[in-house]
C-alpha positions as CSV (number, residue, x, y, z in Angstrom):
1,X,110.1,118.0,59.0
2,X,111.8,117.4,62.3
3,X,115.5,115.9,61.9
4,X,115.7,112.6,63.7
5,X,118.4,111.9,65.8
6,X,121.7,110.4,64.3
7,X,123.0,109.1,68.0
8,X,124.0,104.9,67.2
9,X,122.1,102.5,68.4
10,X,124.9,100.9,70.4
11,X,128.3,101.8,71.2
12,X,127.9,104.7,73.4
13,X,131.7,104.2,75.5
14,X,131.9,107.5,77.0
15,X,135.4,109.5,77.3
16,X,138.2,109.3,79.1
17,X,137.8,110.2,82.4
18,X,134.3,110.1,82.7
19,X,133.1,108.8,86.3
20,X,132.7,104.9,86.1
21,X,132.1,103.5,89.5
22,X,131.0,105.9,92.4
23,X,130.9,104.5,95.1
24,X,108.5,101.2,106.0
25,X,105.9,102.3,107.2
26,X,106.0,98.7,108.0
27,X,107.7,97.6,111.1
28,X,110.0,95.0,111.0
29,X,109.7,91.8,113.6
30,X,112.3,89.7,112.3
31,X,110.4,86.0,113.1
32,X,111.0,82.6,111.2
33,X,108.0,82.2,110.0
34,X,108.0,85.1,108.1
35,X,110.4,83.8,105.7
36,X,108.3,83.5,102.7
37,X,106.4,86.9,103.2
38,X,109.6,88.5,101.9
39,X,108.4,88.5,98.3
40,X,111.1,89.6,95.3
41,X,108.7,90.5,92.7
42,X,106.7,93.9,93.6
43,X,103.8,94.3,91.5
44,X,102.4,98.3,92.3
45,X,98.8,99.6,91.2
46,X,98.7,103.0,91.1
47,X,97.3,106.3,92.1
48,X,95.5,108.4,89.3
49,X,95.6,111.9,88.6
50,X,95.1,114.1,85.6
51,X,96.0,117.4,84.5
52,X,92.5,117.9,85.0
53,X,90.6,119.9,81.8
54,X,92.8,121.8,80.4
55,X,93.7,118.8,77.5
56,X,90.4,117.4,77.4
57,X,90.8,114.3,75.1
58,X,93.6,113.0,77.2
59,X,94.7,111.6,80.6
60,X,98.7,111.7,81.9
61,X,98.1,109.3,84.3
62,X,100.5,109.0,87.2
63,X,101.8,105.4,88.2
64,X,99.1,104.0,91.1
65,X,100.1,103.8,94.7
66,X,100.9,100.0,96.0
67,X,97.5,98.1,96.6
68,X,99.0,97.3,100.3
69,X,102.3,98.5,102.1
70,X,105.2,96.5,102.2
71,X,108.9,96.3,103.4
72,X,111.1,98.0,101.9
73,X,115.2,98.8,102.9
74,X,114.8,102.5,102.0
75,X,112.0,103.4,103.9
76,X,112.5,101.7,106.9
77,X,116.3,102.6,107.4
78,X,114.7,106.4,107.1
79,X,112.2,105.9,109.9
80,X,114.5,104.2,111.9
81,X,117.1,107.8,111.7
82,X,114.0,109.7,112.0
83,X,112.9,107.8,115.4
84,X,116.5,108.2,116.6
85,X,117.0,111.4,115.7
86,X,113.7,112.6,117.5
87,X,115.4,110.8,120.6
88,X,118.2,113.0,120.6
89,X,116.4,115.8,120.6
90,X,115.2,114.7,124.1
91,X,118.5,113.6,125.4
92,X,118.8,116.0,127.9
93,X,116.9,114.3,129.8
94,X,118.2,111.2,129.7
95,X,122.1,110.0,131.2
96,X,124.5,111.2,129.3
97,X,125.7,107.4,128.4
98,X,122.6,106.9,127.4
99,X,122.5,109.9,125.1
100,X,125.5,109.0,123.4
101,X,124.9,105.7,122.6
102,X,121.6,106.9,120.6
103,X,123.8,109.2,119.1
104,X,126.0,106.0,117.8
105,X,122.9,104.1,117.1
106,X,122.1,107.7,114.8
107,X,125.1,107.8,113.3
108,X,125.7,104.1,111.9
109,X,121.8,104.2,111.0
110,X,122.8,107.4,109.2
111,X,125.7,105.4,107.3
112,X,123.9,102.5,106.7
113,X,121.3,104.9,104.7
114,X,123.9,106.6,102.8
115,X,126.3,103.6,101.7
116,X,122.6,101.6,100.6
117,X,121.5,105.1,98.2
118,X,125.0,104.8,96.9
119,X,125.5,104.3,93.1
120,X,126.4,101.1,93.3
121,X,125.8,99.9,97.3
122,X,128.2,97.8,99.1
123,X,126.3,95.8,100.3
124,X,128.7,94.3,103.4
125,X,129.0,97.9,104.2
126,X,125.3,98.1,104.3
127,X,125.1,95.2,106.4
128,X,128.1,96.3,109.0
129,X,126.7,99.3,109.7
130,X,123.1,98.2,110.4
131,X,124.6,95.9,112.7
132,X,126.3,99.0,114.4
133,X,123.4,100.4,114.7
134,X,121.3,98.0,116.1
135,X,124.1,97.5,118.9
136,X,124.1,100.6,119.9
137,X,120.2,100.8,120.1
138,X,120.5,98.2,122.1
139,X,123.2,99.1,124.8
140,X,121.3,102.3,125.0
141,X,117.8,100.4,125.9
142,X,119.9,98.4,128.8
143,X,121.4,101.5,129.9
144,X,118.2,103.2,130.0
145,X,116.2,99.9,131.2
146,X,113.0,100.9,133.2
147,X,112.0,104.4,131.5
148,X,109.9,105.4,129.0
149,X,113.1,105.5,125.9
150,X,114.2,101.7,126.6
151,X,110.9,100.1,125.1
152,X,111.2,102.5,121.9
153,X,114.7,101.7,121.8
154,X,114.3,98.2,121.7
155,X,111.9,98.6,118.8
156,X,114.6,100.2,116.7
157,X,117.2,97.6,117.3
158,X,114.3,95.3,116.5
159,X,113.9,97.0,113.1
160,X,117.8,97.6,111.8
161,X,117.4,93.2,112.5
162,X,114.6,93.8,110.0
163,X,116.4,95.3,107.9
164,X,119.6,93.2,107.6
165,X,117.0,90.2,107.7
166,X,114.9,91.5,104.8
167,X,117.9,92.9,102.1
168,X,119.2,89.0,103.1
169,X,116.6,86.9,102.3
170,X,115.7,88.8,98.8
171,X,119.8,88.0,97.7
172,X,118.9,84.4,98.9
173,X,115.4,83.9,97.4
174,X,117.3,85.4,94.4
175,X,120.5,83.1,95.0
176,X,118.1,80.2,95.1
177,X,116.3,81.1,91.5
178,X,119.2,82.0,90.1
179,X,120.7,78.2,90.7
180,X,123.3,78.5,93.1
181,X,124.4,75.3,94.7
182,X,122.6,74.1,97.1
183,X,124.7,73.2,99.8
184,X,125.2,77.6,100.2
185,X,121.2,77.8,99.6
186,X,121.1,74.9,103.1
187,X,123.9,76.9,104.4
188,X,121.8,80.3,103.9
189,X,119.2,78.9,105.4
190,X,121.0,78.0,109.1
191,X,121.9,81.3,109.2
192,X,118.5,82.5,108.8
193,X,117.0,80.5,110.8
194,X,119.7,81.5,113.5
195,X,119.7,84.9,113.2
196,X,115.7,84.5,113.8
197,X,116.3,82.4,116.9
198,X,118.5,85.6,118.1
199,X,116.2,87.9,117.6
200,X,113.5,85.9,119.4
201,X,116.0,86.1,122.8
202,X,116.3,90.0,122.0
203,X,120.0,89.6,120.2
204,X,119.3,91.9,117.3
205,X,122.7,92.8,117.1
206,X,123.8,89.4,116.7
207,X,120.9,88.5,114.0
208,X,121.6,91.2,112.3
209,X,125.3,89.7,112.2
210,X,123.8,86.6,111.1
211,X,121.6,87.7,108.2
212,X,124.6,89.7,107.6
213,X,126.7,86.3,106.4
214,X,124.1,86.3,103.4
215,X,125.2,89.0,101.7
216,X,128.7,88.0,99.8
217,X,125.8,85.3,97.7
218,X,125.7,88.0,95.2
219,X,129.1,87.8,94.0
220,X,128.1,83.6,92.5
221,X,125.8,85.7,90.4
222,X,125.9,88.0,87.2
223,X,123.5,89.4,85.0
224,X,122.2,88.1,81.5
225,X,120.8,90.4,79.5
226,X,119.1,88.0,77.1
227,X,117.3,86.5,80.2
228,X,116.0,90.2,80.8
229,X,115.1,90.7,77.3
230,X,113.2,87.5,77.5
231,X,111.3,88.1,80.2
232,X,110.2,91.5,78.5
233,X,109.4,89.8,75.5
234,X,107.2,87.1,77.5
235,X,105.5,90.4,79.1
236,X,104.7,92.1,75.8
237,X,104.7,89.8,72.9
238,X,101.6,89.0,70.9
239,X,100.2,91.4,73.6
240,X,101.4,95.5,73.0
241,X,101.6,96.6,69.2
242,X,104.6,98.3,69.3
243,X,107.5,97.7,71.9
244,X,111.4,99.3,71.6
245,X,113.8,98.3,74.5
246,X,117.4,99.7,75.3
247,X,119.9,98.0,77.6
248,X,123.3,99.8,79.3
249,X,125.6,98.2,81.2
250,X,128.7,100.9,82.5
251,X,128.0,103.2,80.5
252,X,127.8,101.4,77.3
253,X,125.2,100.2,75.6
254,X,124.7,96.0,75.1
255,X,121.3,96.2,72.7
256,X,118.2,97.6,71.6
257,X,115.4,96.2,69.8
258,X,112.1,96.9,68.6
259,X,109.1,94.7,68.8
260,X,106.0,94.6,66.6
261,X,104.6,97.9,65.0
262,X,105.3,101.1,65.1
263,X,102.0,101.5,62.0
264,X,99.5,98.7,61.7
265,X,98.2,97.5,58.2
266,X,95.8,99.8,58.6
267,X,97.4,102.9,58.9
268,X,100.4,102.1,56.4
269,X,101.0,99.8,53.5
270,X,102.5,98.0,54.2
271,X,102.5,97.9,58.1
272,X,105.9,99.4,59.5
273,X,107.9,97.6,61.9
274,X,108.5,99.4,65.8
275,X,112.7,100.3,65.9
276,X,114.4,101.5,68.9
277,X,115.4,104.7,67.2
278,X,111.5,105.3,66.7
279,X,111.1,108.5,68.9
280,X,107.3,108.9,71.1
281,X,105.8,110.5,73.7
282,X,108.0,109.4,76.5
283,X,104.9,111.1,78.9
284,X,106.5,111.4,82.5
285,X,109.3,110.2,81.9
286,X,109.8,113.8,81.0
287,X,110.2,114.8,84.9
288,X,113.7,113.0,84.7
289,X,114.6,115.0,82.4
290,X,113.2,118.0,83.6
291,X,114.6,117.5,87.0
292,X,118.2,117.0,85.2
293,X,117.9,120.3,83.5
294,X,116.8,122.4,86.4
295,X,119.8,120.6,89.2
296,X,122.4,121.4,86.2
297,X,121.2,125.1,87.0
298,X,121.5,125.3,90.0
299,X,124.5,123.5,90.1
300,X,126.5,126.1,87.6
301,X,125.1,129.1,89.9
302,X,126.0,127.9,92.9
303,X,129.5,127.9,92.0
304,X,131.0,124.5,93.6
305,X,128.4,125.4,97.1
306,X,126.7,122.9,99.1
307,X,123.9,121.9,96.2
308,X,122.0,119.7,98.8
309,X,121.5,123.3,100.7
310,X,120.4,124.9,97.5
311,X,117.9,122.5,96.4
312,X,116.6,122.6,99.9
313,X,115.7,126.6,99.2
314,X,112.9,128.1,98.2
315,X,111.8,128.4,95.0
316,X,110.1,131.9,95.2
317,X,112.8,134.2,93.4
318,X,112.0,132.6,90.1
319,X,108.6,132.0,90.3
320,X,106.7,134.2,87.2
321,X,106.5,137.9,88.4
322,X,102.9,138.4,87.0
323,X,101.2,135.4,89.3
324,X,101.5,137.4,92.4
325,X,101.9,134.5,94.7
326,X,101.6,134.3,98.4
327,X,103.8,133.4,100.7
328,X,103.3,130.1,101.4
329,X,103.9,129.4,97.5
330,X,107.3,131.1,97.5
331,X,108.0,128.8,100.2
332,X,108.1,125.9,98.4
333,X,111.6,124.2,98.2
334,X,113.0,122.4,95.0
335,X,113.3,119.4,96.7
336,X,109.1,119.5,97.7
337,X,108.5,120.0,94.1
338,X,110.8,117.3,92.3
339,X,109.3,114.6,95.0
340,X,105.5,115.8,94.5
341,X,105.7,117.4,98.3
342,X,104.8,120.8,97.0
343,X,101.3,121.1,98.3
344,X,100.2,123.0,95.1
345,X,96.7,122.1,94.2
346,X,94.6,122.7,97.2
347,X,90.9,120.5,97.6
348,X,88.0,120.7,95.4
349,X,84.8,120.9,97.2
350,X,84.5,117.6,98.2
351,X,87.3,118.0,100.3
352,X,89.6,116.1,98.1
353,X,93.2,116.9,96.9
354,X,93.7,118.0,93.5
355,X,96.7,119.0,91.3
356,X,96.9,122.4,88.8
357,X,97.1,122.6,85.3
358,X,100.0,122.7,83.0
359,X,99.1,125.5,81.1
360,X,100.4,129.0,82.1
361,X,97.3,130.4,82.7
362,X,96.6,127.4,85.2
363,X,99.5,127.2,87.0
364,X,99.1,131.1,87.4
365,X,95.4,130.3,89.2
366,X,97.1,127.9,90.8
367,X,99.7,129.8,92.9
368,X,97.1,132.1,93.6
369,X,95.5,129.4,95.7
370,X,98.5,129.2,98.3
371,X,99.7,126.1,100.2
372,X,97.6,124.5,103.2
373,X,100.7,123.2,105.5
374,X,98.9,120.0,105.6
375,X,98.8,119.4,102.4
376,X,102.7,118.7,102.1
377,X,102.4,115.3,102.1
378,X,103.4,113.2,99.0
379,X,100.3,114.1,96.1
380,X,101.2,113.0,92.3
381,X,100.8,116.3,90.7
382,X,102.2,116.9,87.0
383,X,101.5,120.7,88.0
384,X,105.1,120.2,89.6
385,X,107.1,119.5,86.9
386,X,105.4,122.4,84.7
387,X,105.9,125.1,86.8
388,X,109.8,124.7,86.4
389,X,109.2,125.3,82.3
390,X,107.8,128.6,83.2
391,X,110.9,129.0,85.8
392,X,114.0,127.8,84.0
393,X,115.3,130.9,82.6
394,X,114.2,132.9,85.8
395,X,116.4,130.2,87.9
396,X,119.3,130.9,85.2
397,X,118.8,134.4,85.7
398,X,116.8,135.9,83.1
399,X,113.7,137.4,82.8
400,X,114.5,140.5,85.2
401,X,112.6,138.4,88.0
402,X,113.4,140.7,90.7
403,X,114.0,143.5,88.7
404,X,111.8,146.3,86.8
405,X,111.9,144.5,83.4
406,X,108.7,143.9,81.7
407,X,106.3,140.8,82.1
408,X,108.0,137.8,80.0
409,X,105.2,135.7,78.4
410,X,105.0,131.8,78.4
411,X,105.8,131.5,74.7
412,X,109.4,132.5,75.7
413,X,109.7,130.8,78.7
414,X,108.7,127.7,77.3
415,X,111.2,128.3,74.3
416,X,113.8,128.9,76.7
417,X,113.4,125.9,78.4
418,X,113.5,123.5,75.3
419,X,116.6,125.6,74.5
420,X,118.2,124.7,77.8
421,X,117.2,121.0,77.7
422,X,117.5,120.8,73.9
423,X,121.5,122.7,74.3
424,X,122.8,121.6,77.8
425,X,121.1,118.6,78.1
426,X,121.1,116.3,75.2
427,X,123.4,118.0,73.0
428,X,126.2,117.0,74.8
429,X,125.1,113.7,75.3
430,X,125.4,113.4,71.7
431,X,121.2,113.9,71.4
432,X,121.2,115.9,68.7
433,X,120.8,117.0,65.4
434,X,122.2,120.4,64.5
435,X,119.3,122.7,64.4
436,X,119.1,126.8,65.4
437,X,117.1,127.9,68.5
438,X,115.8,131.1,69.0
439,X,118.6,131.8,71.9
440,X,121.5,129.9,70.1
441,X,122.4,127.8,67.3
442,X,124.9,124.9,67.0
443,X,122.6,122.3,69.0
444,X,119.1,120.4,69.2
445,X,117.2,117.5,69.7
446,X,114.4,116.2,70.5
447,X,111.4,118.0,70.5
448,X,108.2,118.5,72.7
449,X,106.2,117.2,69.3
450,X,106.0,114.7,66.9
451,X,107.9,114.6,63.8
452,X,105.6,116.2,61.0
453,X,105.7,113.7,58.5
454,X,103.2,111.1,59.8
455,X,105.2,108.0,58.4
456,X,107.6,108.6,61.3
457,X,105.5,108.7,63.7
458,X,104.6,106.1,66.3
459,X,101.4,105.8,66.0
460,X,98.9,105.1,69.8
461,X,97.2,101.9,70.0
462,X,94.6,100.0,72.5
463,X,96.6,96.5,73.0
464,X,97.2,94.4,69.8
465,X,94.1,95.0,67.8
466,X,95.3,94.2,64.0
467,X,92.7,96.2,62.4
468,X,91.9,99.2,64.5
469,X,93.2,102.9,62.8
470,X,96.2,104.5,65.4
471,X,96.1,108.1,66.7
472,X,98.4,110.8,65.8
473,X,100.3,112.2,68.7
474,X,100.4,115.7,69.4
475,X,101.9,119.3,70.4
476,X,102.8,119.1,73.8
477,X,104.8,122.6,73.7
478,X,102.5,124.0,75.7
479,X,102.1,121.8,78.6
480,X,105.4,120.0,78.7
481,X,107.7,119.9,81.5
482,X,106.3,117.2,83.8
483,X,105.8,115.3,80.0
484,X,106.1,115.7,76.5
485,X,109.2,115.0,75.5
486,X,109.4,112.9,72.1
487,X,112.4,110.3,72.5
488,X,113.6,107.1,71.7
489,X,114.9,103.6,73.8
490,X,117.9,104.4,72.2
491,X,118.2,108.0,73.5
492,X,116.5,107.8,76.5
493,X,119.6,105.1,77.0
494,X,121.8,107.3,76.2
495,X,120.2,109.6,78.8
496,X,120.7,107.2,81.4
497,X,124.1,106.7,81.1
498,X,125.5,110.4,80.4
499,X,123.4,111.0,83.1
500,X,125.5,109.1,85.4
501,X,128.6,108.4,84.2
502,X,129.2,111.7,82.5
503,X,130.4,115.1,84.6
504,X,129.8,117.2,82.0
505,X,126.3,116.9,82.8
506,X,125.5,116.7,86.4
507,X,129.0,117.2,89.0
508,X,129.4,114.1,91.1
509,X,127.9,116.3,94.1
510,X,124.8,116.9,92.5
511,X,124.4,113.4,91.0
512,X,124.3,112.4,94.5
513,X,121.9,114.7,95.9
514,X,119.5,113.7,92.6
515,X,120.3,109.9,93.4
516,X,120.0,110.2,97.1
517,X,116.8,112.3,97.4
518,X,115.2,110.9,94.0
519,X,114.7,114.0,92.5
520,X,112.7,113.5,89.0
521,X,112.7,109.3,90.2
522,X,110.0,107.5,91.6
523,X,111.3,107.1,95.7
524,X,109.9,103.8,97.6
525,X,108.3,105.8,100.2
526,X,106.0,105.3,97.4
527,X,107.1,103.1,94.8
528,X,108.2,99.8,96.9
529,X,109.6,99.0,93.1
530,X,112.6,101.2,94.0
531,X,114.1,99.3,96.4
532,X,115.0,95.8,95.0
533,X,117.4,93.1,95.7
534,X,120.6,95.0,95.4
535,X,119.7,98.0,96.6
536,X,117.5,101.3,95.3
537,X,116.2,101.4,91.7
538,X,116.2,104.9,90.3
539,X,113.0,104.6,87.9
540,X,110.2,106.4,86.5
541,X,107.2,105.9,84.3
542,X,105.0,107.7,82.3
543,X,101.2,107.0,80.9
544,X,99.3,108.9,78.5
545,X,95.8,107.4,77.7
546,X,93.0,108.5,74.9
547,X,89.3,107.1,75.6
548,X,88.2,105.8,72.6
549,X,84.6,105.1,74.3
550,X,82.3,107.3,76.3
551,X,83.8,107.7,79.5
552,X,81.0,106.9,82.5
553,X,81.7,109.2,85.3
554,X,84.5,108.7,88.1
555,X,86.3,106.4,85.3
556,X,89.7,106.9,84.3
557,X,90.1,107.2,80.2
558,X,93.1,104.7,81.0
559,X,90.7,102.1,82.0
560,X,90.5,99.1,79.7
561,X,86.3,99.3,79.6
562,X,86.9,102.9,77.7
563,X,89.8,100.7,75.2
564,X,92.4,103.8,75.7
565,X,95.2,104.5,73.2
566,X,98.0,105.6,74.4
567,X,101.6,105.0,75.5
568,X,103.4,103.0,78.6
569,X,106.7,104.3,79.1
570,X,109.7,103.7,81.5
571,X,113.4,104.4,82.7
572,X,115.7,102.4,85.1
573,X,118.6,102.8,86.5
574,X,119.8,99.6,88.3
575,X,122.6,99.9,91.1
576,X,124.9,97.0,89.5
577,X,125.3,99.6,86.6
578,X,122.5,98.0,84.1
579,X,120.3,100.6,83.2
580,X,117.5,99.9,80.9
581,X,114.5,101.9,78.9
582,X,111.3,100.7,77.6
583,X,108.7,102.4,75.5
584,X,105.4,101.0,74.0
585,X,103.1,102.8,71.7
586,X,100.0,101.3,73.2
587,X,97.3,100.6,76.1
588,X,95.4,97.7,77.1
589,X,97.8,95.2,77.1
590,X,97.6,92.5,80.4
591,X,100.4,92.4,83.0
592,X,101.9,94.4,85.8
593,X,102.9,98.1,85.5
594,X,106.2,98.7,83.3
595,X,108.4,99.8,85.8
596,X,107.4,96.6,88.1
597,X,108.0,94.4,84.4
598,X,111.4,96.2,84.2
599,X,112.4,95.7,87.8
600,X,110.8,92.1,88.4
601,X,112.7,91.1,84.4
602,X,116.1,92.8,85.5
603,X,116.0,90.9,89.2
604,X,115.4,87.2,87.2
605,X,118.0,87.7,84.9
606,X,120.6,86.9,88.1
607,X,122.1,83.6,87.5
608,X,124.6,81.5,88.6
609,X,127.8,82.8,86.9
């Protein structure tokens, strides 16, 4: 029988000297009457993909890609450097003033970007550099005035408005629920409405300026966690079976709670109650962890380097010396695979993208395939996650990669990863009980399978039906990696905040390239739930689902008509410091996706101090 965890359920002040406070595709037209299409609640339907037939009964479904695109701070701030920066490229052929003066615009839009991904943005110097930006953009368009640059310049002044425009109205929309006084909600309002008239003469400078005056708003508010648990409660209540949530604020944890049942009345007698130290299958939440574990790696091997260099290298070196891969495979960068860039996969014969198993046998078929340059655009694919479970110990220098050591199978690969995760990982975040591993002895954890004694299992459910028999969850040793980790709210809290707040874990410079790039976190180039009111949520959810109906053709077994079982899983970690886990030991249930319920619950608990 598995050991369970003996990490509190609250109390988790970290030690002296532990870090505490580190520092769109849509284009943005900033107009007046756009005011109340600036919406604060993001609700995002998402993509599917499997890992395809190599677990038959099951489906790890991925979160589902936004019905329709929307602003978001993140994204648009990128395409604004990206637009710059092809500029400058050119600007040999413009006046040097000119050329200089993009370079400003670059270079504030660059520090704008970086002070908003930030641990914890200031947001006035979020707002001052936009407006840097956008006056540069716009001193070079009047510089440049007649050729082809000063239209495209214009454009990106227009935007950076956007932007100050957009990150303002969500702290006023938010200001205004949150019961602020209204005299600074009519206030607020002027300078909206001014800023707007500015940018309808072409001052986006000066609106950005304006929208800019919003932004202190923030400080009349503060953050109530039971407001947040009651908005999960109103989500889930009467609705999931089993529900645990874990709340962090700094580092320490505020509460946990369970909800419901963890075991129905009609699997146990009598029915057992859902606690937050009840571990599950946290499903791909799992990548988190995953990318943790592999970025600590690389981090100790590098030696104090420039990690933002290493993770932008190939992975090739430590890919499994029997698969033989081409070229185009070994190419692949860390970065491409932690953000689902990889290209891995290829197109069935309809033409259609696909991902790769997570079995060794499929991921080795799978590297044979190569990589089709085009395919390097963002494709869910829990392939991604796998392949660095066969590549852990190759990364951390074993296996005899590039040497003339014999052919390591996946049995110890995969034993040498839940060593590594199990020993550097949660160990020292106080995850675990003392149990031996095959490569050392002294730490544990969690495991990549259920506890053997049934009783302390979580049982899967489809929503809140009283008298239907649960599922047994199962070995995921084989597959894990981008899933299949069995944990707790409680110590997937704990995760969270040794995560950030701890250096033992991850060095400052590499917390910031995870942070920064969202490696192992959903990034709003995709998620437009990652960006919220007070700048970028690092998130990520995980969904496994088991039909229990015939499933017609071209349905998903997570589809309500096929009444799945299953778990809805997810992890957040908020910029004011609040960090937050959810897991619930069922499918079916009515409402928005988990990680929207988290951020839209976390974003209404802002009131008035």
């Amino acid at each position: 029988m598995r050991t369970k965890s003996t990490s509190p359920a609250g109390g988790i002040a970290l030690q002296a000297g532990a870090e505490r406070n580190a520092l769109g595709v849509a284009k943005f037209t900033p107009r007046r009457k756009h005011l109340t299409a600036v919406a604060l609640l993001l609700a995002f339907f998402l993509t599917s993909a499997s890992l395809h037939a190599q677990v038959p009964p099951f489906e790890q479904d991925p979160p589902p890609p936004p019905e329709e695109q929307t602003e978001n701070a993140v994204s648009s701030l990128r395409e604004i450097q990206s637009a710059l920066e092809s500029m400058l490229e050119t600007r040999s052929a413009l006046p040097p003033v000119v050329g200089d003066e993009i370079r400003q615009a670059h270079r504030r839009t660059e520090q704008a970007l970086d002070a908003y991904l930030d641990l914890d943005p200031q947001l006035p110097r979020v707002g001052a550099a936009i407006e840097g930006a956008a006056r540069h953009a716009e001193q070079a368009a009047r510089l440049s005035r007649g050729s082809h640059v000063a239209p495209e310049l214009d454009l990106q002044a227009s935007r950076l408005a956007g932007v100050a425009r957009l990150i303002a109205v969500r702290i006023v929309e938010r200001a205004a629920a949150g019961g602020v006084d209204r005299r600074k909600l009519a206030a607020a309002g002027k300078d909206i409405a001014a800023g707007d008239e500015l940018a309808e003469l072409g001052d986006h400078s000066g609106a950005a300026k304006a929208y800019n005056k919003n932004l202190p708003l923030k400080n009349a508010l503060s953050f109530d966690p039971a407001l947040f648990r009651a908005s999960i409660d109103a989500a889930l209540l009467d609705k999931a079976t089993g529900y645990a949530l874990a709340l962090n604020r700094n580092g320490n944890r505020i509460g946990s709670w369970g909800v419901g049942l963890r075991q129905n009345a009609s699997d146990a007698s009598p029915a057992i109650a859902m606690l937050p130290s009840d571990e599950i299958n946290i499903a791909s939440v799992s990548k988190t962890i995953t990318a943790a574990a592999v970025l600590r790696v690389l981090q100790n091997n590098n030696n104090g380097g420039d990690i933002d260099a290493v993770v932008q290298g190939p992975i090739g070196a430590y890919i499994p010396r029997q698969w033989f891969p081409p070229v185009s495979v070994r190419e692949i960068t860390f970065v491409e695979m932690m953000k689902h860039q990889s290209g891995l996969g290829g197109r069935n014969e309809d033409n259609v993208r696909q991902g790769c198993g997570t079995r060794f046998t499929d991921m080795d078929g799978c590297s044979s395939l190569g990589v089709d340059p085009g395919d390097k655009g963002f494709f869910y694919n829990n392939a991604n996650f796998s392949f660095f479970r066969a590549m852990l110990g190759s990364i951390n220098g074993l296996f005899c990669e590039l040497g003339g050591c014999t052919v390591i199978d996946d049995e110890k690969r995969t034993e040498y990863y839940r060593y590594y995760v199990q020993c550097h990982i949660f160990t020292p975040m106080g995850i675990s009980p003392n149990i031996p591993s095959d490569f050392a002895s002294g730490c544990g954890g969690p495991e990549m399978k259920p506890s053997d004694t049934k009783s302390e299992q979580a049982l899967y459910y489809y929503a809140n039906e009283p008298l239907q028999n649960g599922m047994e969850p199962d070995d995921w040793t084989t597959t894990a990696g981008g899933g299949g980790w069995y944990l707790s709210a409680d110590e997937l809290a704990r995760f969270l905040a040794y995560l950030r707040y701890d250096n033992k874990i991850l060095a400052p410079a590499t917390r910031k390239a995870m942070y920064s790039r969202f490696l192992g976190f959903m990034d709003p180039d995709q998620y437009g739930f990652a960006d919220g009111v007070w700048g970028p949520n690092r998130m990520h959810g995980g969904d496994l689902c088991y039909a229990t109906l015939t499933v017609p053709p071209g349905v998903s077994r997570c589809d309500p008509s096929v009444a799945p079982q299953g778990v809805s899983t997810c992890i957040a970690d908020f910029p004011d410091g609040t960090q937050a886990s959810l897991v619930i030991n069922s499918k079916g249930w009515e409402g928005p996706y988990q990680c929207s319920m988290l951020k839209s619950a976390y974003e209404a608990a802002w009131v008035v101090k």
